[in-house]
C-alpha positions in Angstrom: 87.9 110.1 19.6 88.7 112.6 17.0 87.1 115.3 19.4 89.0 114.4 22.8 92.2 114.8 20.3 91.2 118.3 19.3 89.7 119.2 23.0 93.6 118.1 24.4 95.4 120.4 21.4 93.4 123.0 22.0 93.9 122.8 26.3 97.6 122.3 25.5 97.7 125.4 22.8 96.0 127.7 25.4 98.2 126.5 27.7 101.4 127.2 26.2 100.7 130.4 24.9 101.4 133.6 26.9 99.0 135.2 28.5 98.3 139.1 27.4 100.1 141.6 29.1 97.1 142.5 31.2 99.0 142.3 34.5 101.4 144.8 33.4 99.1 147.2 32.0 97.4 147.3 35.1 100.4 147.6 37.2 101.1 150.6 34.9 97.8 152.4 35.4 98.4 152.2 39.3 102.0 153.9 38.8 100.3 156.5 36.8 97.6 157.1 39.8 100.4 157.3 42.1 102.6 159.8 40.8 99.7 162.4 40.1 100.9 165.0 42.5 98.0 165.8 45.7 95.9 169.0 45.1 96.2 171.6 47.8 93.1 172.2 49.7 91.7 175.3 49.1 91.3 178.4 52.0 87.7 177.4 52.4 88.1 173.7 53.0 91.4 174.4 55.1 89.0 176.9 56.8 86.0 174.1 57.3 88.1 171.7 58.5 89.4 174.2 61.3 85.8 174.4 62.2 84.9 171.4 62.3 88.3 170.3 64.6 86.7 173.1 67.0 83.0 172.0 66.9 84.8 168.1 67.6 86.7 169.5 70.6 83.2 171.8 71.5 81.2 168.5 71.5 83.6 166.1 72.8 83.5 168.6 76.1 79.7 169.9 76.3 78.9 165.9 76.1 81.4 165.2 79.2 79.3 168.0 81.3 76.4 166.9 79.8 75.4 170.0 78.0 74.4 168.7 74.5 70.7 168.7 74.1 69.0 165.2 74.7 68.8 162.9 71.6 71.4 165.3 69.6 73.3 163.7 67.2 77.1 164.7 65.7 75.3 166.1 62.7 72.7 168.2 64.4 75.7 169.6 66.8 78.3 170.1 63.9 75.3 171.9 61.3 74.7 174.6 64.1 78.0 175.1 65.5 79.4 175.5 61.9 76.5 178.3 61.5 77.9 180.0 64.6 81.2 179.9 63.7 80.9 181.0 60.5 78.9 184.2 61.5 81.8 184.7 64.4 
């Protein structure tokens, strides 16, 4: 008997006390991710990304006329025309 007593006070006491202010700190870690300002891409990636955008638009047509090499893959397509166009 004695334990059910102290088993219900002690539900009841966890219960009615407030739970820690985990929620919040969380919420504030998120609001600190948010307003960390974006980092510029640098002239090489802005450059690789140009590159690749052509190599897309190279392989999208060359696939259409059926130029692209049988059993090539994206990755295969994209490593040598990046070569290309970076010696261009």
């Amino acid at each position: 008997m004695t334990k059910t007593i102290f088993a219900v006070l002690v539900a009841a006491g966890l219960l009615a006390a407030p739970l820690p202010q985990v929620a919040s700190s969380a919420f504030a870690q998120t609001e600190k991710k948010a307003e960390k300002p974006k980092k510029e891409p640098s002239t090489g990636m802005l450059a690789m990304r140009e590159r690749q955008k052509k190599c897309g638009a190279e392989w999208k047509a060359d696939k259409a006329v059926g130029k692209v090499a049988a059993g090539m893959k994206w990755p295969q397509y994209w490593s040598a025309c990046n070569k290309r166009l970076k010696g261009a």
